[in-house]
VMD Tcl script that builds the backbone (N, CA, C; Angstrom):
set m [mol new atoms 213]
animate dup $m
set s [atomselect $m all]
$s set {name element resname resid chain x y z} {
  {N N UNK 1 A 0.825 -1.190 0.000}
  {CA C UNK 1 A 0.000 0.000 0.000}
  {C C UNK 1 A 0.874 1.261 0.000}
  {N N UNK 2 A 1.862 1.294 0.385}
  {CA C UNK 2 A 2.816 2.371 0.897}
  {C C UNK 2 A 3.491 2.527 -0.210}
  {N N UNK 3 A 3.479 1.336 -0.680}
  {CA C UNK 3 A 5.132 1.941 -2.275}
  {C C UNK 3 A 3.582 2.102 -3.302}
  {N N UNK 4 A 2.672 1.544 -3.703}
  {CA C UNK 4 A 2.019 2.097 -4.397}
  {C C UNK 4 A 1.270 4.027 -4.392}
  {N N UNK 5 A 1.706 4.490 -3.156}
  {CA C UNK 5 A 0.880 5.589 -2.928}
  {C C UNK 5 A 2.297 6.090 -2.919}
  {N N UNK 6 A 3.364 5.876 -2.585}
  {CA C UNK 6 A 4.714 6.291 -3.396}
  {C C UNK 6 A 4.640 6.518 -5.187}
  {N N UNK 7 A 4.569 5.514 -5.804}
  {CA C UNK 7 A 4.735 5.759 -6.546}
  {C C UNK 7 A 3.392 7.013 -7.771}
  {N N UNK 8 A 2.344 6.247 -6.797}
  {CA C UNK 8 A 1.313 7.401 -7.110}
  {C C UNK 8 A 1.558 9.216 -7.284}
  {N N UNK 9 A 2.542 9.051 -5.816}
  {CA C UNK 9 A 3.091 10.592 -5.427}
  {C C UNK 9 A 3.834 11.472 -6.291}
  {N N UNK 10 A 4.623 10.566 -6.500}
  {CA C UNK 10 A 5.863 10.513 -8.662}
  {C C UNK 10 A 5.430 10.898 -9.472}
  {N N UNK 11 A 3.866 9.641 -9.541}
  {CA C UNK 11 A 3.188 10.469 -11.282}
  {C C UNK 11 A 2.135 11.730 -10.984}
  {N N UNK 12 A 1.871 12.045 -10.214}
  {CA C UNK 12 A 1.075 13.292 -9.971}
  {C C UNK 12 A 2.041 14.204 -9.313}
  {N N UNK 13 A 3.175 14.098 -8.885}
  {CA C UNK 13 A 4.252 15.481 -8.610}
  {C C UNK 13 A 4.450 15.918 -10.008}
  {N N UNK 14 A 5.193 14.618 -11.217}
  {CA C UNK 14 A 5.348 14.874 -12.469}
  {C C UNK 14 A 4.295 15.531 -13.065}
  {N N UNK 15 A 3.041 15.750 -13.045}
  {CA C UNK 15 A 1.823 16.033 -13.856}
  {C C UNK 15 A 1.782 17.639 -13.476}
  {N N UNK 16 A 1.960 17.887 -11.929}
  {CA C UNK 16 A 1.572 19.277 -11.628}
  {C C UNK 16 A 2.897 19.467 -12.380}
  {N N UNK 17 A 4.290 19.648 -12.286}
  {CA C UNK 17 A 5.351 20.346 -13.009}
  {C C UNK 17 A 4.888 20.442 -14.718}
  {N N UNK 18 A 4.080 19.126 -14.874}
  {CA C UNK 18 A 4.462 19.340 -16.816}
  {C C UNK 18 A 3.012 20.432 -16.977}
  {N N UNK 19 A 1.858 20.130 -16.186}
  {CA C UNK 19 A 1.189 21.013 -16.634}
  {C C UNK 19 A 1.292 22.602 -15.796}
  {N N UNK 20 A 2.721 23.300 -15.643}
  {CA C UNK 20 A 2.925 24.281 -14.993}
  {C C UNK 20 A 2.332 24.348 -13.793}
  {N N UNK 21 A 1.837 23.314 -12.668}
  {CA C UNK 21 A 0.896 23.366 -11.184}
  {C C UNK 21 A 0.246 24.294 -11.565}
  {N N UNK 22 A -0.851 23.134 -12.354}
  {CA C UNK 22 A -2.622 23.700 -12.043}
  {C C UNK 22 A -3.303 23.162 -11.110}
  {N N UNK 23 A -3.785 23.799 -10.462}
  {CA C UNK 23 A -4.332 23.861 -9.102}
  {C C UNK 23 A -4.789 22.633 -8.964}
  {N N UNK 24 A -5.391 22.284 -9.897}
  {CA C UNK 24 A -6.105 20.730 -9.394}
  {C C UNK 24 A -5.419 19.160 -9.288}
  {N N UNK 25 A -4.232 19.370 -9.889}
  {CA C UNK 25 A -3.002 18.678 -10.135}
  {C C UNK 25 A -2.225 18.972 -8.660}
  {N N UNK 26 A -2.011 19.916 -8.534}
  {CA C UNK 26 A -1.642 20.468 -7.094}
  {C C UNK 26 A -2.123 19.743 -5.966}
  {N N UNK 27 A -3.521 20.153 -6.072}
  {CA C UNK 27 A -4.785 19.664 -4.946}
  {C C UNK 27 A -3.901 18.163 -4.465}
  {N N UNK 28 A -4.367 17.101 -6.100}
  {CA C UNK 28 A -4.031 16.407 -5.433}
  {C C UNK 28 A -3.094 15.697 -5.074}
  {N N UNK 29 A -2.000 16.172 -5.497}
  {CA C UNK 29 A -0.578 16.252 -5.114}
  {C C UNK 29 A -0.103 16.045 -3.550}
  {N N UNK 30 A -0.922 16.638 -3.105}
  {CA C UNK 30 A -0.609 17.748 -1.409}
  {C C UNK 30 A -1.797 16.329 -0.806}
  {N N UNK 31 A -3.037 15.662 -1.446}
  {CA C UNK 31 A -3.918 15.050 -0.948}
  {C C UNK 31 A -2.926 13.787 -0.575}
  {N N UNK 32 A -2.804 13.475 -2.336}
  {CA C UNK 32 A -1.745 11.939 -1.866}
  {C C UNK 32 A -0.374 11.737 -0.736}
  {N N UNK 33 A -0.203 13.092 -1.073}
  {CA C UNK 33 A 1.298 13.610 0.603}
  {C C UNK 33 A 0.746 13.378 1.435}
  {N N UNK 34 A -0.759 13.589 1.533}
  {CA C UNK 34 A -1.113 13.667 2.939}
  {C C UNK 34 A -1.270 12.312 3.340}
  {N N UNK 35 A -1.953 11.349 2.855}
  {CA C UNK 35 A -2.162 9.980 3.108}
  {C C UNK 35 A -1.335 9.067 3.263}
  {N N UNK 36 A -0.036 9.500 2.410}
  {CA C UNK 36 A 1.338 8.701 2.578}
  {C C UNK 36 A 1.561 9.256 3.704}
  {N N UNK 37 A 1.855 10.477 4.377}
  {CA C UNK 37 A 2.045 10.602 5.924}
  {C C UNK 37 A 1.447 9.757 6.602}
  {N N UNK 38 A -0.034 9.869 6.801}
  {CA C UNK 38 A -0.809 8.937 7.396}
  {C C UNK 38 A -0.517 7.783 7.482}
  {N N UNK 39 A -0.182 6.975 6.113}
  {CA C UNK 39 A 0.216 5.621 6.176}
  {C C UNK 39 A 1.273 5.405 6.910}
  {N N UNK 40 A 2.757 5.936 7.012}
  {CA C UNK 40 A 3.704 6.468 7.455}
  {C C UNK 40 A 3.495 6.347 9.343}
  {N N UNK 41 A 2.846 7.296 9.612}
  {CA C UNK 41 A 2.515 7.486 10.970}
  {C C UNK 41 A 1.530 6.279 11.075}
  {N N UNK 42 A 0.694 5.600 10.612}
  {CA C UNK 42 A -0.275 4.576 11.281}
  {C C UNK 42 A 1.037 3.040 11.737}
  {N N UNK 43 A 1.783 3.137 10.291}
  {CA C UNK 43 A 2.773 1.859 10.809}
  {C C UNK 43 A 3.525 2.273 12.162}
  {N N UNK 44 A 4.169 3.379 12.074}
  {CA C UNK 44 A 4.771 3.912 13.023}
  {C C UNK 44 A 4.071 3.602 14.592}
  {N N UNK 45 A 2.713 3.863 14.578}
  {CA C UNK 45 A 2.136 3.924 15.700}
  {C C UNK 45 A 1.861 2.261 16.305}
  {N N UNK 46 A 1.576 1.037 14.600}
  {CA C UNK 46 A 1.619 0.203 15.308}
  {C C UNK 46 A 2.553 -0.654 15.494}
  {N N UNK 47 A 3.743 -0.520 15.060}
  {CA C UNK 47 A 5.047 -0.891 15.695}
  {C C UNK 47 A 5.441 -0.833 17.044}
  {N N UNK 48 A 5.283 0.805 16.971}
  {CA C UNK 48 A 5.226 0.792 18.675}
  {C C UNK 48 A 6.265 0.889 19.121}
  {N N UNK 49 A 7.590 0.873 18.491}
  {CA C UNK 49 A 9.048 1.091 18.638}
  {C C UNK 49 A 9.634 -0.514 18.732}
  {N N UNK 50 A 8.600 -1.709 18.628}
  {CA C UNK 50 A 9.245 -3.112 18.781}
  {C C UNK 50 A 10.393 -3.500 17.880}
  {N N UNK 51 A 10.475 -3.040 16.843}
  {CA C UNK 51 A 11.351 -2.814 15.209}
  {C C UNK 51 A 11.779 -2.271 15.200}
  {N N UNK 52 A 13.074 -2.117 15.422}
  {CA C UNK 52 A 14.164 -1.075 14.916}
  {C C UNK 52 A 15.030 -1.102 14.108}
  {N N UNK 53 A 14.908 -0.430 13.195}
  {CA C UNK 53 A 16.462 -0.748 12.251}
  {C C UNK 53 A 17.405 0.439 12.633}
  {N N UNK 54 A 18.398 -0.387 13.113}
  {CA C UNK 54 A 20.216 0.326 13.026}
  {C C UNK 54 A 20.830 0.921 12.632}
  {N N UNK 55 A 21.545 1.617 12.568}
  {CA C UNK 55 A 22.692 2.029 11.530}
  {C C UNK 55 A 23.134 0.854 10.881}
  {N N UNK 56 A 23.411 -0.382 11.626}
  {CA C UNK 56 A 24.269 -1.595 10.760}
  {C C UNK 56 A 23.052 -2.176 10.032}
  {N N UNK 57 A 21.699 -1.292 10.015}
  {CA C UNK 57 A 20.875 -2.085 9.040}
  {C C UNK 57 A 19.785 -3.559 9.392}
  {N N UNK 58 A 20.303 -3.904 10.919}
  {CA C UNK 58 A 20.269 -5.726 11.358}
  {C C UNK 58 A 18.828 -4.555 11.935}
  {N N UNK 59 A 17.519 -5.134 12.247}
  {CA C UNK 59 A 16.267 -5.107 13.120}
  {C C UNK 59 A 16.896 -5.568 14.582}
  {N N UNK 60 A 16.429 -4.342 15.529}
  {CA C UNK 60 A 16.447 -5.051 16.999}
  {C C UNK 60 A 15.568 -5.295 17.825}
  {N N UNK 61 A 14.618 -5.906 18.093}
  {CA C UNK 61 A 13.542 -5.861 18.755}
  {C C UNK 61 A 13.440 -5.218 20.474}
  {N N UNK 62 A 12.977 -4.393 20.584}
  {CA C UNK 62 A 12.923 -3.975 22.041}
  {C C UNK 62 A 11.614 -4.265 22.546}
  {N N UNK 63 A 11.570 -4.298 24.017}
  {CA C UNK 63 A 10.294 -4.741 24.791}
  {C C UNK 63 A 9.765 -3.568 24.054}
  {N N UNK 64 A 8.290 -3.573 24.852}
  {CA C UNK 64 A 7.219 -3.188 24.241}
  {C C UNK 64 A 7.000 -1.192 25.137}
  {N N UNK 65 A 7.940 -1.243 26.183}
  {CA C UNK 65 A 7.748 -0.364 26.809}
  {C C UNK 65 A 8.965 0.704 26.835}
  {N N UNK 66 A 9.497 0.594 26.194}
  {CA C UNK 66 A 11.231 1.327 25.664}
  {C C UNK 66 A 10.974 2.535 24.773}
  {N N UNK 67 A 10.903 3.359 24.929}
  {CA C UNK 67 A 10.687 4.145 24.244}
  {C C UNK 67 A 12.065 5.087 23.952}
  {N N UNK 68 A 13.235 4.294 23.263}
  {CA C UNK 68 A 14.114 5.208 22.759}
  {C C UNK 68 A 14.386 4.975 21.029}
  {N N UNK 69 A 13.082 4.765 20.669}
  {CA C UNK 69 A 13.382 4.307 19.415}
  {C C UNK 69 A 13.184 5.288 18.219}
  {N N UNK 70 A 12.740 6.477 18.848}
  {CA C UNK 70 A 12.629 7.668 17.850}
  {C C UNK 70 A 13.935 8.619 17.229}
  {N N UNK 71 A 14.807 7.312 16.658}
  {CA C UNK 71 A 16.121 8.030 16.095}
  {C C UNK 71 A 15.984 7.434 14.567}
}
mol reanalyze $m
mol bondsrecalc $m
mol representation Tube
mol addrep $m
């Protein structure tokens, strides 16, 4: 769901530039940003910080009550 509303984001950023951002191209430009946030923040929220990826890239799982995972 997430790489499709990615890639959604691509062909309608491209559309407002070719048709000089006409407003409605715009609109929904800024709409689909908004929902990819959403999607973004809903995983975020239900992770919960249990998933972490590293700098070395490896997932670390932390208890459920750790909250230093906002790096």
């Amino acid at each position: 769901m997430g790489t499709l509303t990615v890639l959604l984001q691509l062909v309608i950023g491209a559309a407002v530039i070719e048709n000089s951002i006409a407003i409605s191209w715009a609109v929904l430009h800024l709409a689909i940003g908004t929902a990819l946030f959403a999607i973004v923040s809903e995983a975020r929220i239900y992770l919960g910080g249990r998933a972490v990826v590293t700098v070395s890239g490896l997932k670390e799982i932390r208890p459920h009550g750790d909250r230093k995972s906002f790096y």
